[in-house]
VEXDREN-2710 file (C-alpha; in Angstrom, 1 decimal):
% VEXDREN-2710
k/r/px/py/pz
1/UNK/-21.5/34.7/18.6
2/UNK/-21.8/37.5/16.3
3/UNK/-18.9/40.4/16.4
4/UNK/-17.4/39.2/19.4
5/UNK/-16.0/35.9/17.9
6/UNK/-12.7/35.6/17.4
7/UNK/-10.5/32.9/15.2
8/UNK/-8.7/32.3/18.7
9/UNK/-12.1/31.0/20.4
10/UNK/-12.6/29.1/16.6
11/UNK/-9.3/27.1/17.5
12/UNK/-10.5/26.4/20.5
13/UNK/-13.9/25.6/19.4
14/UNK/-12.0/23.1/16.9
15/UNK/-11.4/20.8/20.2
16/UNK/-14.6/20.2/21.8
17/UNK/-16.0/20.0/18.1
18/UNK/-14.5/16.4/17.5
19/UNK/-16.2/15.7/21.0
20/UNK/-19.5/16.3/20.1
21/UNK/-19.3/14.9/16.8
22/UNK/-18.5/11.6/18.8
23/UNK/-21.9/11.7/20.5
24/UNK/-23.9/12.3/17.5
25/UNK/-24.3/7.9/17.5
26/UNK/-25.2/8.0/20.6
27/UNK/-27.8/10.3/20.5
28/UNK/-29.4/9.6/17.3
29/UNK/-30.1/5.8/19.2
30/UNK/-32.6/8.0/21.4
31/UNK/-34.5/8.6/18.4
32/UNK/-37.0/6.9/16.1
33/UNK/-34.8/4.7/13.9
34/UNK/-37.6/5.7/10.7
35/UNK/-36.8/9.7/11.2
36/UNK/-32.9/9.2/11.4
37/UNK/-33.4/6.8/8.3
38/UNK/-35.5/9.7/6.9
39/UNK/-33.1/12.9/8.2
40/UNK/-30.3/12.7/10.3
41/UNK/-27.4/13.3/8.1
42/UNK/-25.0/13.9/11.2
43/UNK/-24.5/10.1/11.3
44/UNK/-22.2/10.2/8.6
45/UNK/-19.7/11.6/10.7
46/UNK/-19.4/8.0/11.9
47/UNK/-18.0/7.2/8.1
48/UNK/-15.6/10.3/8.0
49/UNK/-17.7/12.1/6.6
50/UNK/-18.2/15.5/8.3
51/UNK/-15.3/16.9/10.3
52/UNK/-16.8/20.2/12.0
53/UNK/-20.3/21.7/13.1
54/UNK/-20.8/25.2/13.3
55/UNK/-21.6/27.1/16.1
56/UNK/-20.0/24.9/18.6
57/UNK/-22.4/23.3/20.8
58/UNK/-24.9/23.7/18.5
59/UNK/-25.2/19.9/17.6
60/UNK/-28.7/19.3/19.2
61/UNK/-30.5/22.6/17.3
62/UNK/-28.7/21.2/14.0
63/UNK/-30.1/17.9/15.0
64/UNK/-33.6/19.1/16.2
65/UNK/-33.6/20.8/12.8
66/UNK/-33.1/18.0/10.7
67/UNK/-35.6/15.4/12.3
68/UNK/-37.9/18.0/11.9
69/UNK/-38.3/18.1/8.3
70/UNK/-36.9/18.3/5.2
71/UNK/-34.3/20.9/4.9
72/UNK/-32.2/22.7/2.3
73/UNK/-28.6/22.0/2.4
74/UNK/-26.1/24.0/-0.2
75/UNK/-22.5/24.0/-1.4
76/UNK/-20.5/26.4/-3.6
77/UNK/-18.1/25.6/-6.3
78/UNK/-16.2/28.2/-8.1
79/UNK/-15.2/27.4/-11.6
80/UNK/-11.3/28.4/-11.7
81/UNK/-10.9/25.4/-13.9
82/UNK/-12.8/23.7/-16.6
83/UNK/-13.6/20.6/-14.0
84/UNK/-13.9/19.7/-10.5
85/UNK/-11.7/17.2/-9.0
86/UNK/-11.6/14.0/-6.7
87/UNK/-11.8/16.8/-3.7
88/UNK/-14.5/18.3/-4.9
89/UNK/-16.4/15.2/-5.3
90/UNK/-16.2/14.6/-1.5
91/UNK/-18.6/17.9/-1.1
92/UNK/-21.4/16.8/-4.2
93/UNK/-21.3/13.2/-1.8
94/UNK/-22.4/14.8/0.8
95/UNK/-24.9/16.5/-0.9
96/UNK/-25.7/13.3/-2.2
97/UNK/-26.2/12.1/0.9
98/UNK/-28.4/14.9/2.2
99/UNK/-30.8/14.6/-0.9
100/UNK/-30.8/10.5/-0.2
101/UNK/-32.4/10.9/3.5
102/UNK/-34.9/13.8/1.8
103/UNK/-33.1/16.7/2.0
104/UNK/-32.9/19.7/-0.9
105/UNK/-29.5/19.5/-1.7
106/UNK/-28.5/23.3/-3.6
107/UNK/-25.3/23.4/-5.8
108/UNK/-24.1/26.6/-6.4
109/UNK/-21.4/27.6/-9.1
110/UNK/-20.0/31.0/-8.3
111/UNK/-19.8/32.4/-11.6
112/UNK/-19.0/35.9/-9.5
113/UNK/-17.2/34.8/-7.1
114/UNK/-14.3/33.2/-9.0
115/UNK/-13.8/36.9/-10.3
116/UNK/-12.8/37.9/-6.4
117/UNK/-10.9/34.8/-5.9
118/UNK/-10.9/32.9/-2.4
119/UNK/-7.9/33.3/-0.2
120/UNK/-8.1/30.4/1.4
121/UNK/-4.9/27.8/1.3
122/UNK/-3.8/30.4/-0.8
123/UNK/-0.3/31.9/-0.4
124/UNK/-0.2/34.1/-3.1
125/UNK/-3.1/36.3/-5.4
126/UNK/-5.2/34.4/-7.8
127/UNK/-4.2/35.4/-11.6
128/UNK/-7.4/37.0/-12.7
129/UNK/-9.2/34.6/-14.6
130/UNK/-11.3/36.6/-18.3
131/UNK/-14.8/36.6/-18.0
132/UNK/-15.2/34.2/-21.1
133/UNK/-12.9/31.5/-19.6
134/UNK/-15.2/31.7/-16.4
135/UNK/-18.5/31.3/-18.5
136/UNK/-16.9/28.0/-20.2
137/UNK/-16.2/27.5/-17.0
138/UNK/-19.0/27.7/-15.0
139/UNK/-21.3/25.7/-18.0
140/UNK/-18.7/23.0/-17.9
141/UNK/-19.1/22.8/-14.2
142/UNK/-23.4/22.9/-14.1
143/UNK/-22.6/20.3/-16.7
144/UNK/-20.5/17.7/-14.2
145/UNK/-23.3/18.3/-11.0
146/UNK/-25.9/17.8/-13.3
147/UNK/-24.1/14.7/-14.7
148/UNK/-22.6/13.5/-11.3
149/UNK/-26.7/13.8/-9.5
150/UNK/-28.2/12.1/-12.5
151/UNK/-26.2/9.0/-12.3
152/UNK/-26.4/8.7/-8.7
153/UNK/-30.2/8.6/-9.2
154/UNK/-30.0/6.2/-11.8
155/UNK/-27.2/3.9/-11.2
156/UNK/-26.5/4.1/-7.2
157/UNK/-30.1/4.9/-5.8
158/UNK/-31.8/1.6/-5.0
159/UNK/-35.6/2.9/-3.7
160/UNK/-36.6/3.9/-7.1
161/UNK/-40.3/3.8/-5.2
162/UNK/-39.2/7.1/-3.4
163/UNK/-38.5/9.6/-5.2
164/UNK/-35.2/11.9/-4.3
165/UNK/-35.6/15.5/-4.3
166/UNK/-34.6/17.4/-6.8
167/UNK/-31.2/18.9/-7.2
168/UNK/-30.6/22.6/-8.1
169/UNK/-27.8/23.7/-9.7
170/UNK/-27.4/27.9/-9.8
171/UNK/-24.9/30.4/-10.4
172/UNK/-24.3/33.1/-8.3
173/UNK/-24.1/35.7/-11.0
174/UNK/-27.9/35.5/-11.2
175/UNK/-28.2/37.8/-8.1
176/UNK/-25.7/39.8/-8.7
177/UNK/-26.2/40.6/-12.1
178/UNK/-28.1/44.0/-11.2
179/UNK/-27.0/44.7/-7.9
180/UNK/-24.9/47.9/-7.6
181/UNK/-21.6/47.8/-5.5
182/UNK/-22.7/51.0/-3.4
183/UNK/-26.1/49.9/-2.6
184/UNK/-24.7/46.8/-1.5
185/UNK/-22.3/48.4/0.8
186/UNK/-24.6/51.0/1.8
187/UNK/-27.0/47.6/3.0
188/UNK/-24.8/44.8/4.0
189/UNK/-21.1/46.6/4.7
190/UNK/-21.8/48.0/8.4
191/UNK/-23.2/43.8/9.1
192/UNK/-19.1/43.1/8.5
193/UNK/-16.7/44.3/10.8
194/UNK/-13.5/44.8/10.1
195/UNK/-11.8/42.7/13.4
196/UNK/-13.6/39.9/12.4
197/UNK/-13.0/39.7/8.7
198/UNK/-9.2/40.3/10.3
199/UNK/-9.4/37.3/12.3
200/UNK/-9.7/34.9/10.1
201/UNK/-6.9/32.5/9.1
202/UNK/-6.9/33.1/4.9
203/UNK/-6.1/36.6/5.7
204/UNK/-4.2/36.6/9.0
205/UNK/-1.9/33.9/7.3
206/UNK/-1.7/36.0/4.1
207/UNK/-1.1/39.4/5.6
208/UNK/1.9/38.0/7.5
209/UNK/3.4/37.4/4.7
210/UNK/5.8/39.1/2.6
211/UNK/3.0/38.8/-0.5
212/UNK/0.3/40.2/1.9
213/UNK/-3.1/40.2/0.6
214/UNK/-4.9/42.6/-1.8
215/UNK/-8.5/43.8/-1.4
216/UNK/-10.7/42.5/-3.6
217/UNK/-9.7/38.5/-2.1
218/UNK/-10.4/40.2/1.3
219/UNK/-13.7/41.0/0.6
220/UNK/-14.7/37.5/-0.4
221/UNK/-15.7/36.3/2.5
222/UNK/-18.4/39.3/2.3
223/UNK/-19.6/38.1/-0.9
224/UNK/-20.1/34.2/0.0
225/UNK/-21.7/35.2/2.9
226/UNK/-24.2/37.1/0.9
227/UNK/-25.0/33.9/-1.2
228/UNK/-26.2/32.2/2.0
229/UNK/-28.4/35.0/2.7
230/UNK/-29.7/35.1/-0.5
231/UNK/-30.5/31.2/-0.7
232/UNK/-31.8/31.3/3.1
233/UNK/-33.9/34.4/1.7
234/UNK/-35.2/33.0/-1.4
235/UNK/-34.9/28.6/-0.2
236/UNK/-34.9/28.4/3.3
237/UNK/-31.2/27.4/3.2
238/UNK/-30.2/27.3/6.8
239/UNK/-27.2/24.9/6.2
240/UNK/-23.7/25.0/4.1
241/UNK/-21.4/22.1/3.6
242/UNK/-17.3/23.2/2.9
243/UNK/-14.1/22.0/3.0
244/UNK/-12.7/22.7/6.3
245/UNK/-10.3/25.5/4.9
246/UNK/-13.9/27.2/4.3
247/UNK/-14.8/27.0/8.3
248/UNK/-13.4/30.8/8.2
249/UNK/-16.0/31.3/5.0
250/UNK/-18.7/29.6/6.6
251/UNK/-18.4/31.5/10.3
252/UNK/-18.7/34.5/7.8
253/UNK/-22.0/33.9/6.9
254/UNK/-23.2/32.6/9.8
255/UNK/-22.0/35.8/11.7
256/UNK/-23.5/38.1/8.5
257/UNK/-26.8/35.8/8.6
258/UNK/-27.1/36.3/12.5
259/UNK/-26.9/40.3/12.0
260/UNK/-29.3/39.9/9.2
261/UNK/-32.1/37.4/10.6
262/UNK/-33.2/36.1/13.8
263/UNK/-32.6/32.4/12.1
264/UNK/-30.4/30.2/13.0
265/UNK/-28.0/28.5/10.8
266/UNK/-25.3/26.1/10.6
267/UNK/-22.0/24.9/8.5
268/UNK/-20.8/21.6/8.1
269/UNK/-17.4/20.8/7.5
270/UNK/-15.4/18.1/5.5
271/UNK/-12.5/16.8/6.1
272/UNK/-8.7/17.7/3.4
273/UNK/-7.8/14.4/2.4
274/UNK/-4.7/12.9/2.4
275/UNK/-3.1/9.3/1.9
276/UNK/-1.1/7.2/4.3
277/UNK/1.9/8.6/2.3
278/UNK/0.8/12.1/3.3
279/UNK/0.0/13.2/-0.3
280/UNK/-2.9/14.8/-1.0
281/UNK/-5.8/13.1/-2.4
282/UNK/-6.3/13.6/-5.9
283/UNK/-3.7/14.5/-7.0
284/UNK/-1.3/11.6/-9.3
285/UNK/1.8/11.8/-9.9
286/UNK/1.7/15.8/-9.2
287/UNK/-1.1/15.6/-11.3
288/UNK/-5.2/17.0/-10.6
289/UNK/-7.5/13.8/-10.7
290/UNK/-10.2/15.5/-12.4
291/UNK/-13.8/14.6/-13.2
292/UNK/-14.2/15.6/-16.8
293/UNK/-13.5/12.9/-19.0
294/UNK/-11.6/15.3/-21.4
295/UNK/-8.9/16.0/-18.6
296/UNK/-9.0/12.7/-16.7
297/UNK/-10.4/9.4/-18.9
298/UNK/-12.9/7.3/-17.0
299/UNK/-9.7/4.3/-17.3
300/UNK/-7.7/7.1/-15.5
301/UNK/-9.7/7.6/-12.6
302/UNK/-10.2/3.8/-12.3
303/UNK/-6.8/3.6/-12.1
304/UNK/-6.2/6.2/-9.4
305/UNK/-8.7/4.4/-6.9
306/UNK/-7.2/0.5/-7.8
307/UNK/-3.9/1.6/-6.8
308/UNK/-5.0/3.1/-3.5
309/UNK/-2.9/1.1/-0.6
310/UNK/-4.1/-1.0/1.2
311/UNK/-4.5/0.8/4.4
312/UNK/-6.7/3.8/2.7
313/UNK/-9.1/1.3/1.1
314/UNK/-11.8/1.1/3.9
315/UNK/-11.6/4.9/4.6
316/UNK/-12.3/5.7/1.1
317/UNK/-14.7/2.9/0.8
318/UNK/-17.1/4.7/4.1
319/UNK/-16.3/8.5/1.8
320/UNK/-16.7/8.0/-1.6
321/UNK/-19.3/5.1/-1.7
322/UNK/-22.7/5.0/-0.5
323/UNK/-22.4/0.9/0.6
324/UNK/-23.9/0.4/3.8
325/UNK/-21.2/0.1/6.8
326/UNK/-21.9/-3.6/6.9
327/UNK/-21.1/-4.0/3.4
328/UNK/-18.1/-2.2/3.8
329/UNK/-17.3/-4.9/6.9
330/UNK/-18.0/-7.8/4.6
331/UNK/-15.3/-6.4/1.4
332/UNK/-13.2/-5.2/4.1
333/UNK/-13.0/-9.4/5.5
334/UNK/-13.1/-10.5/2.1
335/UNK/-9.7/-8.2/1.3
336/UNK/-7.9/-9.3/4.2
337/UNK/-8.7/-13.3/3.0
338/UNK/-7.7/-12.6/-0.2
339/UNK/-5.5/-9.2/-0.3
340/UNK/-3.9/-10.3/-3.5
341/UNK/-7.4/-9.7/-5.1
342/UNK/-7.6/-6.5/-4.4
343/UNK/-11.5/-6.5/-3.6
344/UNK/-11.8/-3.3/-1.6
345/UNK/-10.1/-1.5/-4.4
346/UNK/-11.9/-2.6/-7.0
347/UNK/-15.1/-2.0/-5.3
348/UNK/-13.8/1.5/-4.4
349/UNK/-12.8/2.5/-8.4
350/UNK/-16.3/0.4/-9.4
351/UNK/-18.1/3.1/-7.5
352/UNK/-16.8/6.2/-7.8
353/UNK/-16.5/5.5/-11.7
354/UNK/-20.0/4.8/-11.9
355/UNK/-21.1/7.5/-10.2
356/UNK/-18.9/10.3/-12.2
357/UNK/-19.2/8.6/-15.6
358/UNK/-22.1/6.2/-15.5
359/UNK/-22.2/2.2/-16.9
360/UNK/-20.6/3.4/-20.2
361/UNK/-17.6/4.5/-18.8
362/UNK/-17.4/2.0/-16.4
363/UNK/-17.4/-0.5/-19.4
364/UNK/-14.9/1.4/-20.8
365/UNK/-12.8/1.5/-17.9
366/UNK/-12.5/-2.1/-17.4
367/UNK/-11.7/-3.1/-21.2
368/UNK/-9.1/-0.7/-21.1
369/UNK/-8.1/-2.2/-18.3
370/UNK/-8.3/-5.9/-19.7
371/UNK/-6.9/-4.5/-22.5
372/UNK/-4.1/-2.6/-21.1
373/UNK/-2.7/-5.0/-18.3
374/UNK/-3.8/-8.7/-20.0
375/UNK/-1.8/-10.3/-23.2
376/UNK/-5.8/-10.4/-24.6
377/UNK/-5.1/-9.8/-28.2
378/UNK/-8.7/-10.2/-28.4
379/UNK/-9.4/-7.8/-26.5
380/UNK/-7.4/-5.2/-27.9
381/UNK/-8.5/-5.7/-31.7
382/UNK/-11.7/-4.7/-29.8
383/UNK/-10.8/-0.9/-29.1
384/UNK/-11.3/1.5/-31.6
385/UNK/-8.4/3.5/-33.4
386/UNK/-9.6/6.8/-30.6
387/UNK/-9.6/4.6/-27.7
388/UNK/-6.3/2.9/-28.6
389/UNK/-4.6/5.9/-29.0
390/UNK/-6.1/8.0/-25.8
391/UNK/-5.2/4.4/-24.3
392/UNK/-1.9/4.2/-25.0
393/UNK/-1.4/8.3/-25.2
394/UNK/2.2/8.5/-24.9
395/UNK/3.1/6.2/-27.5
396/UNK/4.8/7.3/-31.1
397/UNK/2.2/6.7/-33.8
398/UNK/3.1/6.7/-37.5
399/UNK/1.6/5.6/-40.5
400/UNK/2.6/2.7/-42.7
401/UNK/1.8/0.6/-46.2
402/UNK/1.8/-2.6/-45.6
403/UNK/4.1/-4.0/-48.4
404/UNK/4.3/-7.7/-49.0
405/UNK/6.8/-10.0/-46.8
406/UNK/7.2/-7.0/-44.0
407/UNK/9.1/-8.7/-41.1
408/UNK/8.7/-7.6/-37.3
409/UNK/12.8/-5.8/-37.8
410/UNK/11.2/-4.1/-40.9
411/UNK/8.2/-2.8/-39.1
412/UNK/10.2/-1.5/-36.4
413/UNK/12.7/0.1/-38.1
414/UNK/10.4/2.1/-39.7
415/UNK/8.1/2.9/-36.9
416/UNK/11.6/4.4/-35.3
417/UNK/11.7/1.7/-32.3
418/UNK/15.4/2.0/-32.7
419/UNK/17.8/4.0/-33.7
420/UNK/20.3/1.3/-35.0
421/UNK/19.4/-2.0/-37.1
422/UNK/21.8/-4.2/-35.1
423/UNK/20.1/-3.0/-31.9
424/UNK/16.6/-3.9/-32.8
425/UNK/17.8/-7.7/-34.1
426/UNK/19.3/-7.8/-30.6
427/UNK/16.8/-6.9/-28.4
428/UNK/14.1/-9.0/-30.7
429/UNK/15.5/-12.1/-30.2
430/UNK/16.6/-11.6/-26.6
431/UNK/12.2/-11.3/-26.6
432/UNK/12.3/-7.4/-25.4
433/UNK/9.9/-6.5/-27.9
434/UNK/5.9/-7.6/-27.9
435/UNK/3.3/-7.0/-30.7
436/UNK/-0.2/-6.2/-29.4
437/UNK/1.0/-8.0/-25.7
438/UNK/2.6/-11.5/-27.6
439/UNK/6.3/-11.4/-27.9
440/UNK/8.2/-11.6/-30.6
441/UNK/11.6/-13.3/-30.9
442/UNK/12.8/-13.6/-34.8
443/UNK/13.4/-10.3/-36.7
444/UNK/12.6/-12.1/-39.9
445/UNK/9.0/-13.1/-38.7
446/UNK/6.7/-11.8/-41.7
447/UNK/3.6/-10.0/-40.3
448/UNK/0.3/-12.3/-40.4
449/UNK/-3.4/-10.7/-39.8
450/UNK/-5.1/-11.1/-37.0
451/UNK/-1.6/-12.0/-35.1
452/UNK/0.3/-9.1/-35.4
453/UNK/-2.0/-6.5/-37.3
454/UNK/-4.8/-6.6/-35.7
455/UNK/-8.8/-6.6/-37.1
456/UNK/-8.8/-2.4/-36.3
457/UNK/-5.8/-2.1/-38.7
458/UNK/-3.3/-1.6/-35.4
459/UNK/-0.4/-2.6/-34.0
460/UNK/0.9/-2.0/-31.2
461/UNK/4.7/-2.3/-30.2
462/UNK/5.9/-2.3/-27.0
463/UNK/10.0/-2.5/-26.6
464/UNK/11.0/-3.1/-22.7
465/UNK/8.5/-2.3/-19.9
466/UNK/7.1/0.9/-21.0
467/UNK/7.7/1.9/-24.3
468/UNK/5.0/1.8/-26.7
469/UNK/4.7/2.5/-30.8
470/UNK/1.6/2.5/-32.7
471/UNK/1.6/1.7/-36.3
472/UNK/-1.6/2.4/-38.2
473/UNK/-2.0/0.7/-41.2
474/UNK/-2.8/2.4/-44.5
475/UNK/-5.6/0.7/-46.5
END
């Protein structure tokens, strides 16, 4: 392709993409079922999976390559937060899914490149981030991968007679760290030219507009380019997964590799989410789903994949799990018997919790969830004072001495449930107040242990639908 390609011809590659894509089932039954069990990621296409190939056309070479060997398959995250998200989980599932059939999956967090700042699906400049924040950053980031691979291996990977390869997690700061910016244009600059790097959408798109676009996040599509010739250099790494608003990125490096080398390599796309509403996936309420447990609580992210509607649940079922397509069938028939059980979703949040947290916060998950949704008292005398209070986050705590004959009106007076005294008797007795999920209907009721002070020293109060107190209880 090299200079000669052109974002117009990439639109128009975009259509007979989808086409070739379609025939990747029918050729992989030509093959030997054992090597497509063994390498052919390309069949995940069939589940949603992966969206574009590049070069166009190229889907036998990229086939040819992996039947013929293990292969090394990378991905680049750069850390412009403190955690990935439910997006960025998509790409570590593919390369989940590469390492599963025996590929070398690569990770790599761009401790440099989130100094540039990638244009694209940007509309305006990235706020340069301080080098400290991006070290906490990046380590908070190796941290997740190294987190998310290990509990794939030993929660969701069911030959533990083969082993998977081993995941590498770098940062691209360790080969940039000495290089100096005019050798590096003096080497690689002439491989870019400038009507290409033009071309592509992220810039064309920012420098119609009245923002326009400044240098240094033009020239980032130089420097991840150079990352894929430094991993092909150093690993053999002839094939990146994206998003699809990194195609323009990936063609990038495959344009720089081609000028570079006589090798040929290829990118892999997957797809932007989005619900049946049209909202984007991963994001709650306006809110980021994120993967740390710090910014989004393994009952949190539970949550967001239970409440998925009904006609996302198979979709997500074939992205975010690794259940065989028959399996899938089988909770798919199960959910339409039974829709009022939710199966698919609970499968679905089973899953992805599992693999992003592990079986401890998968337990946790679902006793918050007993505890949360269920008039278990039991249940919740069982959570800690931490977990009750994460839990139940937005609630009003205070602290109280438990003096002698305190009624239920008493208590909630005190813990500021109401403004006004003749209120509170009001809405008590018309049973619009609960204490720890049993409701209450006599002000005068005197507090008993174990009923409404539970064995953790709690209460919790709950006027109406969705307002919640807690009371701790002072020894």
């Amino acid at each position: 392709m090299g200079s000669t390609f052109t974002w117009k011809y990439l639109t128009w590659s975009r259509c007979i993409i989808h086409r070739r894509l379609r025939n990747f089932g029918k050729i992989q039954r030509c093959q030997s079922s054992t090597a497509i069990t063994n390498k052919n990621i390309l069949q995940l296409h069939e589940r949603g999976l992966f969206q574009n190939v590049f070069p166009p056309e190229s889907s036998p070479d990229l086939m040819k390559k992996l039947l013929s060997g293990p292969q090394c398959i990378y991905c680049g995250f750069d850390p412009t937060a403190s955690s990935l998200h439910v997006g960025n989980l998509l790409a570590i599932i593919a390369l989940l899914h590469s390492q599963r059939v025996g590929h070398q999956p690569i990770a790599v967090v761009g401790g440099c490149t989130a100094k540039i700042g990638d244009p694209s699906g940007r509309k305006t400049d990235r706020v340069p981030m301080a080098n400290e924040l991006i070290e906490e950053n990046s380590s908070s980031i190796k941290e997740s991968l190294q987190r998310i691979f290990d509990n794939h291996r030993d929660f969701l990977w069911k030959q533990p007679n083969k082993e998977l390869p081993e995941p590498l997690i770098l940062n691209n700061k360790e080969w940039y760290a000495n290089l100096n910016v005019i050798d590096f244009l003096a080497k690689y600059g002439r491989s870019f030219r400038l009507a290409d790097m033009l071309s592509k959408h992220s810039v064309k798109s920012r420098l119609s507009s009245p923002e326009g676009m400044n240098f240094t996040e033009f020239t980032y599509q130089m420097f991840q380019s150079f990352d894929w010739l430094t991993l092909h250099k150093h690993y053999n790494c002839s094939i990146q997964i994206g998003g699809n608003d990194q195609l323009g990125n990936i063609v990038a490096g495959y344009e720089f590799i081609s000028q570079m080398t006589d090798e040929k390599v290829f990118g892999l796309t997957i797809p932007l989410l989005t619900t049946t509403t049209g909202d984007k996936l991963g994001k709650s309420a306006g809110n980021t789903v994120w993967l740390n447990a710090d910014k989004t609580s393994p009952f949190d992210l539970y949550q967001y994949f239970l409440n998925q509607p009904d006609a996302d649940v198979e979709r997500l079922l074939k992205l975010y799990t690794f259940l065989s397509n028959e399996h899938i069938e089988n909770i798919m028939e199960e959910q339409r018997a039974k829709p009022h059980e939710r199966i698919g979703q609970r499968t679905l949040a089973e899953q992805v919790v599992l693999l992003v947290h592990d079986e401890s916060g998968l337990k946790m998950a679902k006793r918050w969830t007993e505890a949360f949704f269920t008039n278990n008292t039991d249940v919740l005398s069982r959570l800690s004072e931490s977990e009750i209070t994460e839990l139940f986050r937005s609630a009003a705590t205070c602290r109280m001495l438990l003096e002698p004959g305190m009624t239920v009106l008493e208590t909630c007076m005190k813990a500021n449930c109401f403004d006004r005294e003749v209120d509170a008797e009001r809405i008590i007795r018309a049973g619009g107040v609960r204490f720890n999920h049993q409701r209450v209907a006599e002000p005068d009721m005197v507090l008993q242990e174990g009923q409404h002070i539970l064995s953790n020293k709690l209460s919790l109060i709950r006027v109406g639908k969705k307002n919640h107190y807690i009371v701790k209880w002072l020894p």
